[in-house]
C-alpha positions as CSV (number, residue, x, y, z in Angstrom):
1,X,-17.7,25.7,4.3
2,X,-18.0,22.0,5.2
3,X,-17.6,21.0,9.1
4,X,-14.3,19.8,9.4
5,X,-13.7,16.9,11.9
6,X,-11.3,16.6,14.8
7,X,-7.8,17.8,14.9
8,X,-5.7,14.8,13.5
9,X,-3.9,12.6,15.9
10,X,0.0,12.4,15.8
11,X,1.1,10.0,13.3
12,X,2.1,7.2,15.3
13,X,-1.0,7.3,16.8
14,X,-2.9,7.7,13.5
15,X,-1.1,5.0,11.8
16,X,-1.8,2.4,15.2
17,X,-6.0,3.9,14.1
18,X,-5.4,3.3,10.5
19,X,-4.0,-0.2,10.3
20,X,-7.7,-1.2,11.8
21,X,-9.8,0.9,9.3
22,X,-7.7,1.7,6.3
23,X,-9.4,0.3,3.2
24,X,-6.7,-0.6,1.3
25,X,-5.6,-2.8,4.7
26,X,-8.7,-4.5,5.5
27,X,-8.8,-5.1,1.4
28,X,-5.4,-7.1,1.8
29,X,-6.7,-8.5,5.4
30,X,-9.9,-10.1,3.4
31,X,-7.5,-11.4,0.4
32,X,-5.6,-13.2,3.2
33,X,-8.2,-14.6,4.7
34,X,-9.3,-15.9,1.4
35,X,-6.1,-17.5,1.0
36,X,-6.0,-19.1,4.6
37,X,-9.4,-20.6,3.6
38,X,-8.3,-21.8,0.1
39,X,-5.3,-23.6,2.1
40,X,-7.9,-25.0,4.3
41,X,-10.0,-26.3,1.6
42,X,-7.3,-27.8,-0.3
43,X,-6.6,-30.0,2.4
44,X,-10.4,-31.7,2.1
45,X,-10.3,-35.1,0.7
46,X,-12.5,-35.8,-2.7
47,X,-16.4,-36.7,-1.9
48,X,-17.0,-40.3,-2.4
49,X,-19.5,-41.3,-5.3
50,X,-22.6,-43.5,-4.2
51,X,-24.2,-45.4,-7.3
52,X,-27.4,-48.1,-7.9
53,X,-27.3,-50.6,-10.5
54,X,-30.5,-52.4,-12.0
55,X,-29.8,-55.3,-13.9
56,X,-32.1,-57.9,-15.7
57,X,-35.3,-55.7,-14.6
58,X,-37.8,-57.9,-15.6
59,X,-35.8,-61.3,-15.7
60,X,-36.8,-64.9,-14.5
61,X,-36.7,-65.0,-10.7
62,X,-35.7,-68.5,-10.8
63,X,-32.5,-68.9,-8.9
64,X,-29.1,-69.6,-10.5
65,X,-31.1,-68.3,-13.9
66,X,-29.0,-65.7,-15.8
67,X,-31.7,-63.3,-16.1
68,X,-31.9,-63.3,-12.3
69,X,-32.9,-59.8,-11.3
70,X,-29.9,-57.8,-9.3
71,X,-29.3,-55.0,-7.2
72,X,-26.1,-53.7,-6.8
73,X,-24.8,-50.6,-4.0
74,X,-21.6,-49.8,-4.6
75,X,-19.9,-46.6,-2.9
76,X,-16.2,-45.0,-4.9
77,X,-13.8,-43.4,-3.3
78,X,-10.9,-41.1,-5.2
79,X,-7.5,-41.9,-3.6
80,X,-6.3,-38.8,-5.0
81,X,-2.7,-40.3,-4.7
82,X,-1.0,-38.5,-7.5
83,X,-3.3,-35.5,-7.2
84,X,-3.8,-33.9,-3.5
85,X,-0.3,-33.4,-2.7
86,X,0.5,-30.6,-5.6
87,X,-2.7,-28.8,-4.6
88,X,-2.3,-28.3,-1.0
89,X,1.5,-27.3,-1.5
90,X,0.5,-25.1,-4.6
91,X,-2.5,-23.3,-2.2
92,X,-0.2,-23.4,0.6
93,X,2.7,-21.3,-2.0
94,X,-0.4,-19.0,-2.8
95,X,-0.9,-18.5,1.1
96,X,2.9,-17.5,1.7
97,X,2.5,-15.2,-1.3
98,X,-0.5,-13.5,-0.1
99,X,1.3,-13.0,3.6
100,X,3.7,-11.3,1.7
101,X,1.5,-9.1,-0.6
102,X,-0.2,-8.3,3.0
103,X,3.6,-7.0,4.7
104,X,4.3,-5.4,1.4
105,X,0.9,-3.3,1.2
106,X,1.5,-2.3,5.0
107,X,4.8,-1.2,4.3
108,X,3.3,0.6,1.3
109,X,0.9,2.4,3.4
110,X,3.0,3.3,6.1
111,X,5.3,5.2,3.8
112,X,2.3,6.8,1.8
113,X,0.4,7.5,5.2
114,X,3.7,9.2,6.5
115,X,4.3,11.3,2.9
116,X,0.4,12.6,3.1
117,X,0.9,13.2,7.2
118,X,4.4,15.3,6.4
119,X,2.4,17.3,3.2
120,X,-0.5,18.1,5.4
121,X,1.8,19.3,8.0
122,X,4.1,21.4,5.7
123,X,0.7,23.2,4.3
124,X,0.2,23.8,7.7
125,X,2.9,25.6,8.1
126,X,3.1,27.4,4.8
127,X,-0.5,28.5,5.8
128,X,0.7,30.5,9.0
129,X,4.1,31.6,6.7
130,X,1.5,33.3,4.8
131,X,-0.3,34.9,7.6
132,X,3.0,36.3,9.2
133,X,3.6,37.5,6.1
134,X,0.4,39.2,5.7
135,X,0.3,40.8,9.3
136,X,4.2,42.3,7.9
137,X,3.1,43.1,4.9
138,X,0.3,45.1,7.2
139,X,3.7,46.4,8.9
140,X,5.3,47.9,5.8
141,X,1.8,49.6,4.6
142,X,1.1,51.1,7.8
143,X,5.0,52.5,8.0
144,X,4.7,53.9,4.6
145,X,1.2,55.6,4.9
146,X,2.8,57.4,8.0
147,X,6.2,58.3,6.3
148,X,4.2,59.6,2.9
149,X,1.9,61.6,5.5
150,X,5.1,62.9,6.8
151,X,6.1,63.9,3.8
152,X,9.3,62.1,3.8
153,X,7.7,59.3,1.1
154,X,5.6,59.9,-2.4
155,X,2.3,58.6,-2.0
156,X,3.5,55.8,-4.7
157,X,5.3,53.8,-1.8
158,X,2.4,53.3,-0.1
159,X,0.3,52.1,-3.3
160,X,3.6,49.7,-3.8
161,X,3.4,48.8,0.1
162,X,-0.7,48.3,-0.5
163,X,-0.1,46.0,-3.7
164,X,2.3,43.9,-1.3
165,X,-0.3,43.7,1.1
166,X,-2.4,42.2,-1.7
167,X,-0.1,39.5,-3.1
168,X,0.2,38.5,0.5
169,X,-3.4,38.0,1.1
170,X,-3.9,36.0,-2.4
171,X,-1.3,33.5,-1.5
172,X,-2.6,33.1,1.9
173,X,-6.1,32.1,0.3
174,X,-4.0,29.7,-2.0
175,X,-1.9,28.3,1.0
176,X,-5.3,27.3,2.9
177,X,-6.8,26.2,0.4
178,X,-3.7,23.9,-0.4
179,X,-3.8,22.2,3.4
180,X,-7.7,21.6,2.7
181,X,-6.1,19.7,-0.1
182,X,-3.7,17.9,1.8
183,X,-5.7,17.3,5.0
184,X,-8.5,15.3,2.6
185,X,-6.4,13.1,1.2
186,X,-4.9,12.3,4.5
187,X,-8.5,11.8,5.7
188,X,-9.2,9.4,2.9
189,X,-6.2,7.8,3.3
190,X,-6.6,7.2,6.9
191,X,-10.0,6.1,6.2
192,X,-12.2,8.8,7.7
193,X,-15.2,10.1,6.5
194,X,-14.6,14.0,7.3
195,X,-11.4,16.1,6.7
196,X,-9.2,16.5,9.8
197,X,-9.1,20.4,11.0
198,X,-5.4,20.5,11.1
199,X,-2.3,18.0,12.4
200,X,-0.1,18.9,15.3
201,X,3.6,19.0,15.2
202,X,5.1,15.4,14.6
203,X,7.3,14.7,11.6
204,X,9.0,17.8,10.0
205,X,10.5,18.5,12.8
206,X,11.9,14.6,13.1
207,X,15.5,14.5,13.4
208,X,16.4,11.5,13.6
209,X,18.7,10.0,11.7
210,X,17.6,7.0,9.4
211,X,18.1,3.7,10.6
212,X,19.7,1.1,10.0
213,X,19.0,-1.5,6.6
214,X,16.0,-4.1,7.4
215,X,16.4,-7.2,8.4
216,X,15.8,-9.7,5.1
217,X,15.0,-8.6,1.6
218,X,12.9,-5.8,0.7
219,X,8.7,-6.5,0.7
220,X,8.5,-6.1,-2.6
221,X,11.3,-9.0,-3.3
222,X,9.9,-10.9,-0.9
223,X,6.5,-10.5,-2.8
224,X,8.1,-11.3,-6.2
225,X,9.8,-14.4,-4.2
226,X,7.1,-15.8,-3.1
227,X,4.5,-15.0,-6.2
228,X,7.4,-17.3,-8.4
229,X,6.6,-19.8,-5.8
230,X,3.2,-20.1,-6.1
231,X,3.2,-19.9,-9.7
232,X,6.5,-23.0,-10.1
233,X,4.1,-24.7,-7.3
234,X,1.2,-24.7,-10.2
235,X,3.7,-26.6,-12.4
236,X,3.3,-29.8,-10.6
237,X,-0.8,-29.4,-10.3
238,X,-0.6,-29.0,-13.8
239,X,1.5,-32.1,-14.4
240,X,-0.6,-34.4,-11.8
241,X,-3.8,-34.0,-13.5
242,X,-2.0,-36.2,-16.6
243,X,-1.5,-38.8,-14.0
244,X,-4.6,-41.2,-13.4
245,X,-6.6,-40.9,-10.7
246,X,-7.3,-44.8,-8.8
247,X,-10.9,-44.7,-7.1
248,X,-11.8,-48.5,-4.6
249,X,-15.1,-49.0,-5.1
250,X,-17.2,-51.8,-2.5
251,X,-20.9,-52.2,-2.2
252,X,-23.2,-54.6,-2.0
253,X,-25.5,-56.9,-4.5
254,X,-28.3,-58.4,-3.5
255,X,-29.4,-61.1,-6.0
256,X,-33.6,-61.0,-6.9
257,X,-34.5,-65.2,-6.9
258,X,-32.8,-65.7,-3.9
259,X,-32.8,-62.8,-2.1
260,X,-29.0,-63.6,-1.5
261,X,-26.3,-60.9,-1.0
262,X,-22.7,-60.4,-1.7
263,X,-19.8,-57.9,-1.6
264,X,-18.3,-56.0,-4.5
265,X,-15.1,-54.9,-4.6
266,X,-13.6,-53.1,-7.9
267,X,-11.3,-50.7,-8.6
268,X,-11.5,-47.6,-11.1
269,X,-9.0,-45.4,-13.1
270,X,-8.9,-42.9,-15.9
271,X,-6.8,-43.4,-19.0
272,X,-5.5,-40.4,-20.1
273,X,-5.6,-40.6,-23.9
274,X,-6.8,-38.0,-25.6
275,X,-6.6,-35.2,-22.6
276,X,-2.9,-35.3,-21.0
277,X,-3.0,-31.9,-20.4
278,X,0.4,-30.9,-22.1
279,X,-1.4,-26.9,-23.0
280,X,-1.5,-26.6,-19.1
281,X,1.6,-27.4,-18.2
282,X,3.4,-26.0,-21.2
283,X,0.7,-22.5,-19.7
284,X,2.2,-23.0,-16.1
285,X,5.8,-23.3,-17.2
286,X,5.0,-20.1,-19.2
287,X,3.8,-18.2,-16.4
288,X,6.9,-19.7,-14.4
289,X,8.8,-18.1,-16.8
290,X,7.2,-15.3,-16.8
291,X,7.8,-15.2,-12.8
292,X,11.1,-15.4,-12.6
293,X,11.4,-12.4,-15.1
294,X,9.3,-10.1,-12.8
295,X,11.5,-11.1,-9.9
296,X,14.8,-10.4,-11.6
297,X,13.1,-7.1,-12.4
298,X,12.2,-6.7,-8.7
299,X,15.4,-7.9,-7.2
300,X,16.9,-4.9,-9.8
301,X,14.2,-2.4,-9.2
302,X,14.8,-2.9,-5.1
303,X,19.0,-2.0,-5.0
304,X,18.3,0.4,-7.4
305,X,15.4,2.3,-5.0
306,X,17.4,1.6,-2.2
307,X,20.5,3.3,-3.4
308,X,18.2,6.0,-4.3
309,X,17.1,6.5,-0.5
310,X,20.3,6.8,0.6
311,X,21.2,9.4,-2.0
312,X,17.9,11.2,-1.5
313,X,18.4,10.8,2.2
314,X,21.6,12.6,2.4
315,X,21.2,15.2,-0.3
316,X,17.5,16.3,1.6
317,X,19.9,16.9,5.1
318,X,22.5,18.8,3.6
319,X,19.7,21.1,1.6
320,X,17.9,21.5,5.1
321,X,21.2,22.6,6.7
322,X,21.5,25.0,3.8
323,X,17.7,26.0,4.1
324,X,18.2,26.7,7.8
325,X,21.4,28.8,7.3
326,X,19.5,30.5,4.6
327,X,16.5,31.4,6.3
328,X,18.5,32.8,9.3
329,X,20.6,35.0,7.3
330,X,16.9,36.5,6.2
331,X,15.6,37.0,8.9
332,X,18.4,38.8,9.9
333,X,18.5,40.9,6.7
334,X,14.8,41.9,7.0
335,X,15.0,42.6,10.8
336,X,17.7,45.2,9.9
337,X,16.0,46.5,6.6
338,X,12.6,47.0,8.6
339,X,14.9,49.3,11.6
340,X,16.6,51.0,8.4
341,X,13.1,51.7,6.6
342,X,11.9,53.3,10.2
343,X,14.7,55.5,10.3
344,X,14.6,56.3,6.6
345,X,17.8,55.0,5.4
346,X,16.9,51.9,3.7
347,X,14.6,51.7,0.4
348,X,10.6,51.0,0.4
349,X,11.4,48.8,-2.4
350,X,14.4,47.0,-1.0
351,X,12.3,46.1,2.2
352,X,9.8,44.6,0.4
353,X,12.5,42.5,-1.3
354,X,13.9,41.8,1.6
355,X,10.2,40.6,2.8
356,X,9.8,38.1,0.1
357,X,13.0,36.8,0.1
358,X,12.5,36.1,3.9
359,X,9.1,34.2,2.8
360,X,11.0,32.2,-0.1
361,X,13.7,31.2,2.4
362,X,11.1,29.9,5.1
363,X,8.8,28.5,2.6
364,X,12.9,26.4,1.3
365,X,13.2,25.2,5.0
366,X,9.6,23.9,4.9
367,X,9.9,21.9,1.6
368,X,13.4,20.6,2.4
369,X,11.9,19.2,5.3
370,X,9.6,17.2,3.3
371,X,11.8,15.9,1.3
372,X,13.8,14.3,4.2
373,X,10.7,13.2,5.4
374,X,9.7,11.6,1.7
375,X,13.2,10.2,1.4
376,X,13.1,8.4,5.2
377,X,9.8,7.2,4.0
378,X,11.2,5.4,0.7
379,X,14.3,4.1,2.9
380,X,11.7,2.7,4.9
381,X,9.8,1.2,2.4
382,X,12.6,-0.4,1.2
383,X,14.3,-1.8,4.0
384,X,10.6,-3.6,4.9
385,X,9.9,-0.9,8.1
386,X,6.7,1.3,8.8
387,X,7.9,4.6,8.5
388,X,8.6,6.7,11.8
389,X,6.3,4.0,13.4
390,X,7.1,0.5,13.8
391,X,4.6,-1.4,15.4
């Protein structure tokens, strides 16, 4: 088998690892960085233009002559006056909209990072249901080889109590091989290269009870917010690039006959006649459109989810309250069915019932405590928190 790495941390402390070397983190941390930089750039005024003009090359250097040779430096600047504001508020839209993508994909991974952390733990603990359940099915065969040696039991109990013993061992195989499952995609989630060899003890037992709603709208609102901001901001860019654009120009001329020079002053602008960009702004209203759809759909999608949670929430408590009764009342039954079987008044058959209706009843308690532990994560989600972990 592959070398397994370390024993997991406890989740808190894994997430507080994770946020610093989680892929899909330091993926978003880049793309925000990108956008900081964009912002940054839009702020840089337009590069001035530097241009040399010949004119009369080869004329009569005879002063005053109109064929006088001339030299002319002239340097244009773009005023940008129409232009420069719409782009640094439409990059500074696309910044806020990343920051929010960024809170939204933490949030995201919190929850998912808690869900894989609770499943790896729960195999964990189905894995050593299985192995008590192998050491009693070990029990029940050794009790019936010595009753059917005694006499008091035909040597079929004892092949029945062997074929339980069998089952038992299968679906301890399948349980372990189930948390090397779940412990690898925890370890690629948390962004390690080798599996964790197990997790200890830190959310299924969590009883806490969920908190309170978050403060604001959910990430993924927020996201859809801000996103329809950036995009309405591109409406303006769209529209300024139909305005002209006014460039000063001022150089110097230096005049061939009489080696004079003078200043030159001008002015320059674009006529927008055949390009007044009415496709891209008639796109960018489009998209703006298209924006406010998705964030309708968001804004829906978000109290729907969150009434969800709730719901999940308290149905996942009151089935672990059940699970718990149920398992106890099993354990009971068993514990008295194993004394009975000793003593000969109680089935071969019904013990081994007993047996596996203990397992089921553990194996209920284990997955309802999951689900409380997936439905705390989704409340979380929603309400903009890092599940059992703020930070």
């Amino acid at each position: 088998m592959a070398a397994r790495a370390e024993m997991a941390p406890p989740y808190r402390e894994l997430l507080r690892r994770s946020v610093e070397r989680a892929p899909v983190l330091l993926e978003q941390d880049a793309n925000l960085r990108a956008a900081r930089s964009d912002a940054r750039q839009a702020r840089a005024w337009a590069n001035p233009a530097v241009g040399v003009e010949f004119e009369n090359i080869g004329g009569s250097s005879v002063n005053n002559s109109p064929s006088t040779p001339q030299t002319t430096l002239a340097i244009t600047q773009p005023l940008e006056l129409a232009q420069r504001g719409p782009r640094i508020a439409a990059s500074d839209a696309e910044l806020r909209a990343a920051q929010a993508r960024g809170a939204q994909v933490q949030v995201d991974y919190a929850a998912q990072l808690a869900i894989a952390y609770a499943q790896a733990e729960a195999m964990q603990q189905r894995l050593q249901l299985a192995q008590e359940d192998v050491a009693r099915a070990q029990e029940d065969l050794r009790a019936a080889q010595a009753l059917v040696v005694a006499g008091k039991e035909a040597r079929l109990r004892a092949a029945q109590a062997q074929a339980s013993l069998s089952g038992a061992i299968a679906a301890r195989a399948a349980a372990d091989a189930s948390l090397s499952g779940a412990l690898a995609d925890l370890s690629v989630l948390a962004g390690v290269e080798q599996s964790y060899s197990g997790v200890p003890a830190s959310l299924l037992d969590d009883r806490r009870a969920p908190m309170g709603p978050g403060e604001g709208v959910s990430p993924a609102l927020a996201t859809a917010q801000a996103e329809r901001d950036a995009v309405a901001a591109q409406v303006r860019v769209e529209r300024s690039k139909a305005i002209p654009d006014i460039g000063l120009t001022g150089g110097l001329r230096r005049f061939g006959g009489s080696r004079e020079t003078g200043f030159v002053l001008g002015v320059t602008t674009t006529i927008p006649i055949f390009n007044q960009n009415r496709g891209g702004i008639a796109a960018a209203q489009a998209r703006t459109e298209a924006a406010e759809q998705r964030l309708a759909a968001a804004r829906l999608a978000s109290e729907a989810l969150r009434g969800k949670a709730l719901a999940q929430v308290a149905a996942s408590s009151a089935r672990l309250k059940a699970a718990a009764e149920s398992e106890e009342a099993a354990a009971e039954a068993y514990r008295l069915a194993r004394i009975g079987y000793e003593s000969g008044k109680t089935a071969l058959l019904d013990l081994l019932t007993l047996r596996r209706a203990l397992g089921d009843a553990r194996a209920l308690t284990i997955d309802a405590r999951l689900a409380r532990i997936g439905a705390l994560a989704t409340l979380a989600r929603v309400d903009g928190r890092l599940a059992f972990g703020d930070l």
